[in-house]
OpenMM code with the backbone's topology and positions (N, CA, C; nanometers):
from openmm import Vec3, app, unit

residues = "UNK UNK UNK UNK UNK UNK UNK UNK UNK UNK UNK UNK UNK UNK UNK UNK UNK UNK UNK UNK UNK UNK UNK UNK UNK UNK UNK UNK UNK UNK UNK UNK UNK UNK UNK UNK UNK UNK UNK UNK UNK UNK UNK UNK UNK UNK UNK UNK UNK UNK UNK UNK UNK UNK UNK UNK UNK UNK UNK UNK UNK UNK UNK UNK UNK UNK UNK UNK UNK UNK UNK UNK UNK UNK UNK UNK UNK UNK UNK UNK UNK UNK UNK UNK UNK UNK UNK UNK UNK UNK UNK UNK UNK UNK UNK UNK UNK UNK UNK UNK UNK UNK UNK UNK UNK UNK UNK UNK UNK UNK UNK UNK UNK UNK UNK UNK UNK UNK UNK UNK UNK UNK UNK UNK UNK UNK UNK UNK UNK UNK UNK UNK UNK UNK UNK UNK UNK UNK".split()
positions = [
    Vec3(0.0850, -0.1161, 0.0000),
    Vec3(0.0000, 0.0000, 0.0000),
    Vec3(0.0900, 0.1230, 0.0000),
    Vec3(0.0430, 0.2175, -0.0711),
    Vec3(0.1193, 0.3676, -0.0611),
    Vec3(0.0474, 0.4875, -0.0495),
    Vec3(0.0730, 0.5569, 0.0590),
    Vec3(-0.0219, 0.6889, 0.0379),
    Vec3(0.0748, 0.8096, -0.0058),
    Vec3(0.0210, 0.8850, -0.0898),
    Vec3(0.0883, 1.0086, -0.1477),
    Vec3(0.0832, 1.1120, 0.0328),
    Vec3(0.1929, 1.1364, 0.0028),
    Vec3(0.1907, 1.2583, 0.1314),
    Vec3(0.2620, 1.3988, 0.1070),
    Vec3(0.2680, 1.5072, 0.0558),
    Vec3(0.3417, 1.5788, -0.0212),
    Vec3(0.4480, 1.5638, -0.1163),
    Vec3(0.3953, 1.5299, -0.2222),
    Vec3(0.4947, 1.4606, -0.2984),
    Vec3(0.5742, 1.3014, -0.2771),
    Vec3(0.5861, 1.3072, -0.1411),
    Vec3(0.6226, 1.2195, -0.0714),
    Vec3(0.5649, 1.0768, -0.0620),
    Vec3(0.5532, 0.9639, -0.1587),
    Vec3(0.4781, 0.8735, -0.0593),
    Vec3(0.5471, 0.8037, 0.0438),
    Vec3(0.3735, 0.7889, 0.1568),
    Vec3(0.4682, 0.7558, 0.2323),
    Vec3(0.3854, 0.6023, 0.2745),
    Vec3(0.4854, 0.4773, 0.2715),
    Vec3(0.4866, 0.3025, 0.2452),
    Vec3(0.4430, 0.2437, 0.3595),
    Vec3(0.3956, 0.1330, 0.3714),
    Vec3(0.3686, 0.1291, 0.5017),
    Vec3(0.4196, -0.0812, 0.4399),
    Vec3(0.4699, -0.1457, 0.5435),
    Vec3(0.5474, -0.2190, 0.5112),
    Vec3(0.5008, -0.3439, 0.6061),
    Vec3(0.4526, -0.4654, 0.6249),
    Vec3(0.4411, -0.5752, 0.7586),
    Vec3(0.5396, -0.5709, 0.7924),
    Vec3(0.5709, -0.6474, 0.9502),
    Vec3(0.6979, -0.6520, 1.0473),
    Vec3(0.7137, -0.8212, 0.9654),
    Vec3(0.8476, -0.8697, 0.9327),
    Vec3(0.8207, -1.0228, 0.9573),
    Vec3(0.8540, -1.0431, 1.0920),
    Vec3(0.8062, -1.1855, 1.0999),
    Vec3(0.7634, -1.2563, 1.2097),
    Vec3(0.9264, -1.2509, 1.2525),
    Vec3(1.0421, -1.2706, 1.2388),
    Vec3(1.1343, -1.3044, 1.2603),
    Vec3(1.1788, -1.1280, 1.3383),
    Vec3(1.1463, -0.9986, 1.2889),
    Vec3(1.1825, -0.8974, 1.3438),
    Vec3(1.0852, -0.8332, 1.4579),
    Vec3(0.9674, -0.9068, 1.4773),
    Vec3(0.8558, -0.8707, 1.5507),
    Vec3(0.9478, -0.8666, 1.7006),
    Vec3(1.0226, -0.9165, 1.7582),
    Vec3(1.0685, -0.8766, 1.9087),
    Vec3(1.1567, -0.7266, 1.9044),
    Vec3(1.1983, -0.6784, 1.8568),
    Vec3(1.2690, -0.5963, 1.8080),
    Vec3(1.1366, -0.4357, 1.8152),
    Vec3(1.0321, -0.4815, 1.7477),
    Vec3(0.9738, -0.3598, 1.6816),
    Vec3(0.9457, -0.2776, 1.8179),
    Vec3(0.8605, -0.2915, 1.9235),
    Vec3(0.7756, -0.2496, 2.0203),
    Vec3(0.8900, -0.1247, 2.0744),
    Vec3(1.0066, -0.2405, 2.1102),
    Vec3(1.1364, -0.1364, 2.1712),
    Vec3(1.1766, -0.0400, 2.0757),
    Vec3(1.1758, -0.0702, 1.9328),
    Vec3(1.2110, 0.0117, 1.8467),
    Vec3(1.1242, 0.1600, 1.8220),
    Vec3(1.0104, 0.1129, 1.8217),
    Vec3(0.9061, 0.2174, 1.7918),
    Vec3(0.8538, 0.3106, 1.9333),
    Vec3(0.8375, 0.2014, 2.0479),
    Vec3(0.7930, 0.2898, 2.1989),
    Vec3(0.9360, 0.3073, 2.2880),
    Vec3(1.0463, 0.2960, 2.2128),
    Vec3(1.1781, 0.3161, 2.2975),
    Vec3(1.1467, 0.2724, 2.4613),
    Vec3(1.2173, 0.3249, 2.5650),
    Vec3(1.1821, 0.3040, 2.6673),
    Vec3(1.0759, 0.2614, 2.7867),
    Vec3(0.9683, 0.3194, 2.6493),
    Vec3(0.7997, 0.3069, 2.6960),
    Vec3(0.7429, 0.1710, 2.6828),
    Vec3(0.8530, 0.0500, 2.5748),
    Vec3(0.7643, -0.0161, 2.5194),
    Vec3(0.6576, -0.0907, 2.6235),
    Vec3(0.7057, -0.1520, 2.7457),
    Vec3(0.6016, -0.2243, 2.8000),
    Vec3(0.4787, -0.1788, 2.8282),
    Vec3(0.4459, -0.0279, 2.8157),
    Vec3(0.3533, 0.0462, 2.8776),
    Vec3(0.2924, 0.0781, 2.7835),
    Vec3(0.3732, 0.0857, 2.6268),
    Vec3(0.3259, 0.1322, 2.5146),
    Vec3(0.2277, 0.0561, 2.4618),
    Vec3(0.2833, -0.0824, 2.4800),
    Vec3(0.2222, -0.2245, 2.4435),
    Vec3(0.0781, -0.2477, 2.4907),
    Vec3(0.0787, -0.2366, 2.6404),
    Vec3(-0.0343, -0.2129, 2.7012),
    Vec3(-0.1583, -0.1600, 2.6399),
    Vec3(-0.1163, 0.0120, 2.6211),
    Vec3(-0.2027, 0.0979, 2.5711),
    Vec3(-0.2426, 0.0478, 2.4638),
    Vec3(-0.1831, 0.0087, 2.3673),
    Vec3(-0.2481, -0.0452, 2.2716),
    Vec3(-0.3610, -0.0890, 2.2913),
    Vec3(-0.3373, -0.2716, 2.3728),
    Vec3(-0.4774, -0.3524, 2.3905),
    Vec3(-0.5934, -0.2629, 2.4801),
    Vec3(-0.5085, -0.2101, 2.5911),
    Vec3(-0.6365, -0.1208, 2.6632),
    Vec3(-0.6962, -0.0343, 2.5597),
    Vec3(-0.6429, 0.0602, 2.4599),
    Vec3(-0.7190, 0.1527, 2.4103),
    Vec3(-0.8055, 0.0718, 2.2756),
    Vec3(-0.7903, -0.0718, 2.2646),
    Vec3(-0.8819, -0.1292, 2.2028),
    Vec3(-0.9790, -0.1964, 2.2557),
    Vec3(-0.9569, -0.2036, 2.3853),
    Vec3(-1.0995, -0.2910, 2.4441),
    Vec3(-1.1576, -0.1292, 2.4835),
    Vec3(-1.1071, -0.0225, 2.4983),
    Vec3(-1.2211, 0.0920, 2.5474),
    Vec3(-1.2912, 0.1436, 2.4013),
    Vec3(-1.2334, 0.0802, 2.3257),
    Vec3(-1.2829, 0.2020, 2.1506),
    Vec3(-1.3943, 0.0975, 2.1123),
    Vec3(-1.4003, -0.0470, 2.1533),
    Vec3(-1.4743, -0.1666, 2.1034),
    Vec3(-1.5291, -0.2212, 2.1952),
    Vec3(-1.6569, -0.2300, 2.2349),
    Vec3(-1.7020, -0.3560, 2.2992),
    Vec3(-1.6779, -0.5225, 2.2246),
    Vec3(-1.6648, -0.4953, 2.0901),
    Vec3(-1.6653, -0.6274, 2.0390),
    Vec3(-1.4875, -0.7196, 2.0600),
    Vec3(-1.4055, -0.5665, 2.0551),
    Vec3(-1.2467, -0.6321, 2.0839),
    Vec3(-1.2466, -0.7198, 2.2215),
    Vec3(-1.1804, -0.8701, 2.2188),
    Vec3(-1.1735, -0.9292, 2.3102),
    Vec3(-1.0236, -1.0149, 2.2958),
    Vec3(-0.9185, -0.9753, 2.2025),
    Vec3(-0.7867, -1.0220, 2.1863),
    Vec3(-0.7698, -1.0785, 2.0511),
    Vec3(-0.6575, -1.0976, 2.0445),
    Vec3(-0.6699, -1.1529, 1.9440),
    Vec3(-0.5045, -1.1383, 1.9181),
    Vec3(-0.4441, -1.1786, 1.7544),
    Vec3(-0.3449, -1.1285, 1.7174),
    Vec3(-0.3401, -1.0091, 1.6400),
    Vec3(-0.2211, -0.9654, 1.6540),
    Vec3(-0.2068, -0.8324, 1.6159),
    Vec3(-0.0278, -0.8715, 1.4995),
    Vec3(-0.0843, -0.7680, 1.4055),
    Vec3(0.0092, -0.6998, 1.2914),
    Vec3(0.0714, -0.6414, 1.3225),
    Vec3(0.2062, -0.5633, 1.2918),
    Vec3(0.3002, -0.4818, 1.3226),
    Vec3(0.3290, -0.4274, 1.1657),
    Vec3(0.2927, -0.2914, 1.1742),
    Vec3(0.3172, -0.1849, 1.0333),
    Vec3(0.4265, -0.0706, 1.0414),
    Vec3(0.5388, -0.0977, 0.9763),
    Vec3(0.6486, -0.0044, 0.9724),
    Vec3(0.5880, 0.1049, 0.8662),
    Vec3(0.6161, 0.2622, 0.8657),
    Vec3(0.5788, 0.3531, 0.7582),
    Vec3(0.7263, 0.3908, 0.7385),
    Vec3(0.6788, 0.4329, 0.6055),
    Vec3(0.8504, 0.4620, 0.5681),
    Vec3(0.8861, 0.6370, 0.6312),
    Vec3(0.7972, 0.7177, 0.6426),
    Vec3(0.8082, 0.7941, 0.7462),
    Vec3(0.8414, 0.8174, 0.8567),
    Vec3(0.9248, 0.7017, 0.9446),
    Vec3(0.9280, 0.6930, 1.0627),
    Vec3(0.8035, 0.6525, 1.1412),
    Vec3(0.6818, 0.6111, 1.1027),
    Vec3(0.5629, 0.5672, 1.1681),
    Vec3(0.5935, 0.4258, 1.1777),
    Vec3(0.4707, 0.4272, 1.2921),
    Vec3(0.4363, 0.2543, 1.2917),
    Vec3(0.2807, 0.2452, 1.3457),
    Vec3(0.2634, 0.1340, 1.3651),
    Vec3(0.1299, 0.1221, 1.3617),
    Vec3(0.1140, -0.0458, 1.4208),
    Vec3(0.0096, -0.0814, 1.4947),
    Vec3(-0.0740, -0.2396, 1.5120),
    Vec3(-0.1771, -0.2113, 1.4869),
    Vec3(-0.1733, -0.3772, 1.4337),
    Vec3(-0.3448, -0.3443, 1.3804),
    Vec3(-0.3902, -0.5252, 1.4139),
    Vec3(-0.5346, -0.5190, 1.4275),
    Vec3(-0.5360, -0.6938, 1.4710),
    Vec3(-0.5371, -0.7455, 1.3411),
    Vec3(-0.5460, -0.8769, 1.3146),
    Vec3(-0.5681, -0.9878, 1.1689),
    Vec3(-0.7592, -0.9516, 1.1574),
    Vec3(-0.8135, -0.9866, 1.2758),
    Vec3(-0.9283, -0.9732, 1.2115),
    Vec3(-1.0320, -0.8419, 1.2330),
    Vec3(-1.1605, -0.8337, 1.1437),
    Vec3(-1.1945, -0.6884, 1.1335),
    Vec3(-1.3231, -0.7224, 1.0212),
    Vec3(-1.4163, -0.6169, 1.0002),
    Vec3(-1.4059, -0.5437, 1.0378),
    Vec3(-1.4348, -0.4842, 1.2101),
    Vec3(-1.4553, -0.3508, 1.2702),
    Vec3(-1.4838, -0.3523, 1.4062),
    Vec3(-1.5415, -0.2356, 1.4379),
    Vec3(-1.6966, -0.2476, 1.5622),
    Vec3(-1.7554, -0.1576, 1.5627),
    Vec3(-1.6922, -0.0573, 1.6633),
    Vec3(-1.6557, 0.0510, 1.6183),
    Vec3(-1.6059, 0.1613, 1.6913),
    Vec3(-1.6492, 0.2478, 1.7796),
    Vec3(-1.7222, 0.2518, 1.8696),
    Vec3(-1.7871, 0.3608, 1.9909),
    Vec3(-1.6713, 0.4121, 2.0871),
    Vec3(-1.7101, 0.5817, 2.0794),
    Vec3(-1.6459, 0.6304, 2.1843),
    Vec3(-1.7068, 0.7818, 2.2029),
    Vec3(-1.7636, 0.7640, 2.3173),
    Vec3(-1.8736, 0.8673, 2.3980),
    Vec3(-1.8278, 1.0095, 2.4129),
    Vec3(-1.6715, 1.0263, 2.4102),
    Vec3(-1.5998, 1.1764, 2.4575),
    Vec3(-1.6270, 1.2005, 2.3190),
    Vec3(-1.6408, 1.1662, 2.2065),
    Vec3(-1.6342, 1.2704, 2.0983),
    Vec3(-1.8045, 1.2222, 1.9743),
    Vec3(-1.8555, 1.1147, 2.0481),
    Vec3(-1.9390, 1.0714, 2.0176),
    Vec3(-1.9495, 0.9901, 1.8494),
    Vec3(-1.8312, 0.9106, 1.8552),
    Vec3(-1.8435, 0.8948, 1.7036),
    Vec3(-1.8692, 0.7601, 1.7807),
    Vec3(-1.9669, 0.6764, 1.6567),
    Vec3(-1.9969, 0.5187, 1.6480),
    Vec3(-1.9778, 0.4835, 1.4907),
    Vec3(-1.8894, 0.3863, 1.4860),
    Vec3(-1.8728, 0.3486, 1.3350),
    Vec3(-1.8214, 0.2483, 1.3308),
    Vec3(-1.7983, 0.1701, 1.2191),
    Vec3(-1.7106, 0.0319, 1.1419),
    Vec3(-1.5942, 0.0853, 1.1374),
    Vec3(-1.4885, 0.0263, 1.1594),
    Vec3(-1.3490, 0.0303, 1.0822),
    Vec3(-1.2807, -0.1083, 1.0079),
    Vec3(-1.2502, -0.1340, 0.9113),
    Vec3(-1.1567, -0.2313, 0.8865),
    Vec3(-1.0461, -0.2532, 1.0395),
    Vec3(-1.0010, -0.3826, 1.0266),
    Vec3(-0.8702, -0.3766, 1.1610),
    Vec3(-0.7934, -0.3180, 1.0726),
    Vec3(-0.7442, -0.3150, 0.9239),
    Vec3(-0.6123, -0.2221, 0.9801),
    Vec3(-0.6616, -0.0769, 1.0168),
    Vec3(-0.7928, 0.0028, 0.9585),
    Vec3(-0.8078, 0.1658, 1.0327),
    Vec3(-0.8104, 0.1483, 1.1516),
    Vec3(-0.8950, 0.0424, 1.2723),
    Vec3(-0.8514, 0.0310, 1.3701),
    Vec3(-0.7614, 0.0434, 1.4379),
    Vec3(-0.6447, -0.0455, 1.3810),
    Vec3(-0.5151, -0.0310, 1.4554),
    Vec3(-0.4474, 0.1232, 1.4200),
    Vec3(-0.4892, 0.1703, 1.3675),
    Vec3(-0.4521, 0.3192, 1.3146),
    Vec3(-0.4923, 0.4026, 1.3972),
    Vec3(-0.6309, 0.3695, 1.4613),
    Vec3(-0.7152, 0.4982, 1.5406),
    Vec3(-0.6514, 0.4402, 1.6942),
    Vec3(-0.6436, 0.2907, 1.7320),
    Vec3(-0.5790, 0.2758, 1.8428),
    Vec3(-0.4550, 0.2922, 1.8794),
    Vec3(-0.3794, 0.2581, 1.7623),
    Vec3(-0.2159, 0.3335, 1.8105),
    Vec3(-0.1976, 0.4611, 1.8242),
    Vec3(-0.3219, 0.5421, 1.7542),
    Vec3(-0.3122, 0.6754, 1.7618),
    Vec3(-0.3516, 0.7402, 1.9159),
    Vec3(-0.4380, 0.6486, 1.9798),
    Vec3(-0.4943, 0.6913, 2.1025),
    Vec3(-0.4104, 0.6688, 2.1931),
    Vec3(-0.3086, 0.5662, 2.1723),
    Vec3(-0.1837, 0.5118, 2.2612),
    Vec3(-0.0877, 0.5934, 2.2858),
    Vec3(-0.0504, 0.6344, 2.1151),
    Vec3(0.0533, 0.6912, 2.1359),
    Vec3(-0.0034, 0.7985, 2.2090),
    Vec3(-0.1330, 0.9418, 2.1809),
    Vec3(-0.1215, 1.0644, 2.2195),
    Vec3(-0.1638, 0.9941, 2.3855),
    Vec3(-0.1942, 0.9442, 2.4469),
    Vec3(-0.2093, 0.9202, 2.5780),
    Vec3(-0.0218, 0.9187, 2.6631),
    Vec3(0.0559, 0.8034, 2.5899),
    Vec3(0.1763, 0.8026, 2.5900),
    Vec3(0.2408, 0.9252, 2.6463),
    Vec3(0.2244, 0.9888, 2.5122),
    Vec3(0.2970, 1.1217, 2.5223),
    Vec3(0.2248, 1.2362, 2.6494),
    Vec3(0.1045, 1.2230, 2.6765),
    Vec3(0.0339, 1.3210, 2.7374),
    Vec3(0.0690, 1.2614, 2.9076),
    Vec3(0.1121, 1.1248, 2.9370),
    Vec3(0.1807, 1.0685, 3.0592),
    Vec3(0.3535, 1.1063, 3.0565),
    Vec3(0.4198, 1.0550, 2.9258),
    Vec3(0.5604, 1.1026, 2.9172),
    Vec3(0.6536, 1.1960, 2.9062),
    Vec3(0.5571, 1.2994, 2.8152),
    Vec3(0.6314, 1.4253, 2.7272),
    Vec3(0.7401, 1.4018, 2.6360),
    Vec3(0.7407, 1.2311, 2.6428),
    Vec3(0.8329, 1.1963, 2.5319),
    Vec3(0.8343, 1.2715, 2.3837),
    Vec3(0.9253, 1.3285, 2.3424),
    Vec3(0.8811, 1.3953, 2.2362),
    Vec3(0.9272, 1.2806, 2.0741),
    Vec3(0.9941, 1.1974, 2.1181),
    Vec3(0.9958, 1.1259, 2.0225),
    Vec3(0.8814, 1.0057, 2.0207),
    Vec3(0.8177, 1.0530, 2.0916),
    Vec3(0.6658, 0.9260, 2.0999),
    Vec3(0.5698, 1.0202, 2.0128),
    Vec3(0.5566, 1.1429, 2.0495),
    Vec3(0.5023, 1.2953, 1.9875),
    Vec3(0.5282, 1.2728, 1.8250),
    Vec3(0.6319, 1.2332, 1.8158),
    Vec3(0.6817, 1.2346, 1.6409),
    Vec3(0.6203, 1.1664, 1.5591),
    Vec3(0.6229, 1.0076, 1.6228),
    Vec3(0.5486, 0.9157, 1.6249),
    Vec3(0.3980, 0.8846, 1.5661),
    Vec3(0.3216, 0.9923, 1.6730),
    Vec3(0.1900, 1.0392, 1.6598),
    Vec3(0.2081, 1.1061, 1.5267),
    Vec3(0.2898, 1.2004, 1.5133),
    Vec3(0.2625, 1.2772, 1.3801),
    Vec3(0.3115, 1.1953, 1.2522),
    Vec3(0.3979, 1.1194, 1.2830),
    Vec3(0.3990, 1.0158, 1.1228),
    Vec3(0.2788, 0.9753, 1.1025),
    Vec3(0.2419, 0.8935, 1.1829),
    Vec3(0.1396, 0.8028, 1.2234),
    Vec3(-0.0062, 0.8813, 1.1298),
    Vec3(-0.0488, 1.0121, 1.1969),
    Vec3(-0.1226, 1.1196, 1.1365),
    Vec3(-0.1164, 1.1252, 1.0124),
    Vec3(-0.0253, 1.1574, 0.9611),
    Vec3(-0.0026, 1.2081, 0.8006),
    Vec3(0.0004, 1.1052, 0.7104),
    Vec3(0.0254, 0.9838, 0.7644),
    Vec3(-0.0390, 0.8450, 0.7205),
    Vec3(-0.1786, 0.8623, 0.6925),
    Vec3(-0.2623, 0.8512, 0.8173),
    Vec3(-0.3896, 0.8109, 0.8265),
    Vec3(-0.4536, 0.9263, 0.7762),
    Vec3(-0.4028, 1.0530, 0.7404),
    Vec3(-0.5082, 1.1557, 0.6712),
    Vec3(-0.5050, 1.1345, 0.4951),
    Vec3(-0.4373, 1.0091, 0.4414),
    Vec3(-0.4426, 0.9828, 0.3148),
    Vec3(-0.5005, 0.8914, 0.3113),
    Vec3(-0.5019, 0.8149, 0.4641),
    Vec3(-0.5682, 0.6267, 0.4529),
    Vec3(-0.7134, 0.6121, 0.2980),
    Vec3(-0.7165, 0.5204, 0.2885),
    Vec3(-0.8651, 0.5107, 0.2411),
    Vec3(-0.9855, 0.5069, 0.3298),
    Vec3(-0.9617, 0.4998, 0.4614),
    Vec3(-1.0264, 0.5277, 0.5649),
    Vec3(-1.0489, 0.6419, 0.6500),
    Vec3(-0.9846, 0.7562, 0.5993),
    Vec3(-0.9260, 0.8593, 0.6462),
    Vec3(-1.0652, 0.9546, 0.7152),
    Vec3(-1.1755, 0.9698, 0.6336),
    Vec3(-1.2765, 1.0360, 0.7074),
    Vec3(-1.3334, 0.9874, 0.8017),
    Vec3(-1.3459, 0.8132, 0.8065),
    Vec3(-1.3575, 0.7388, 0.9262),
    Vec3(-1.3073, 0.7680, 1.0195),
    Vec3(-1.1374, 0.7743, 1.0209),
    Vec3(-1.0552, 0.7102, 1.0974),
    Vec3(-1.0484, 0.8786, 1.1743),
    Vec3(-1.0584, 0.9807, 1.0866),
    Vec3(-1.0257, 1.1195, 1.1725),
    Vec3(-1.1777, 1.1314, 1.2842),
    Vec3(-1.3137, 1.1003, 1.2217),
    Vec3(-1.4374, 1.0967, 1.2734),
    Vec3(-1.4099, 1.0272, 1.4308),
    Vec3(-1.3456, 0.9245, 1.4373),
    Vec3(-1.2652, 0.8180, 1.5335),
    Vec3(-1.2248, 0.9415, 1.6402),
    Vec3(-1.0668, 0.9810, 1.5858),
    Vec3(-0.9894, 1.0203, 1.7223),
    Vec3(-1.0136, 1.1579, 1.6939),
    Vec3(-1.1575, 1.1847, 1.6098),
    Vec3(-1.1364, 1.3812, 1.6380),
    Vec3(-1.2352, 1.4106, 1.7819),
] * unit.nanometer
topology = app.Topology()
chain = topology.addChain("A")
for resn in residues:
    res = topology.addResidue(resn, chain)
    for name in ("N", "CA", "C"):
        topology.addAtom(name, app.Element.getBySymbol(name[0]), res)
């Protein structure tokens, strides 16, 4: 998949299975165990239907990353901004890493978790899901 991003596209790539221990530390640096967390927590609060599962690992060639589960699609409720909707799992894992990371950062002040969020962003405002996925975490 490729999204145009100013001239720029920007790639979004699977982890293989063989580099998957590597990614979490790579992408949440110091944070990862907590980062990891947020993930599944901010998918069982965005879904009543999320109950585990496996999860994908998405490198962007931007410096982003992203999880997303294997299966999908998934009904999306969340009361602070009042959106209810479908997402495919991968927009899912897009709107939940997005909620991870800005929670992350809003506990850390990590500013390279901050960066993160903004690859991550400029991804998902080209997604094919993109009016969904902003409807999600706006």
């Amino acid at each position: 998949m490729t999204i145009e991003m100013e001239d720029q596209p920007i790639t979004v790539k699977p982890v293989a299975a063989e580099m998957r221990a590597n990614f979490l530390p790579t992408y949440f640096g110091k944070h990862f165990v907590r980062g990891e967390a947020m993930i599944y927590d901010w998918a069982s609060r965005l879904s009543l239907e999320y109950s585990g599962g496996i999860w994908e690992f998405f490198e962007l060639s931007n410096g982003g990353f992203y999880l997303a589960p294997l299966s999908g699609p998934v009904r999306v409720q969340w009361d602070l901004n009042g959106f209810d909707g479908v997402l495919s799992a991968d927009a899912f894992g897009i709107v939940v890493t997005m909620f991870a990371l800005c929670h992350l950062v809003e506990l850390t002040r990590d500013r390279v978790i901050g960066q993160r969020y903004h690859h991550l962003r400029d991804f998902a405002f080209d997604h094919a899901e993109a009016a969904t996925i902003g409807g999600a975490i706006d």
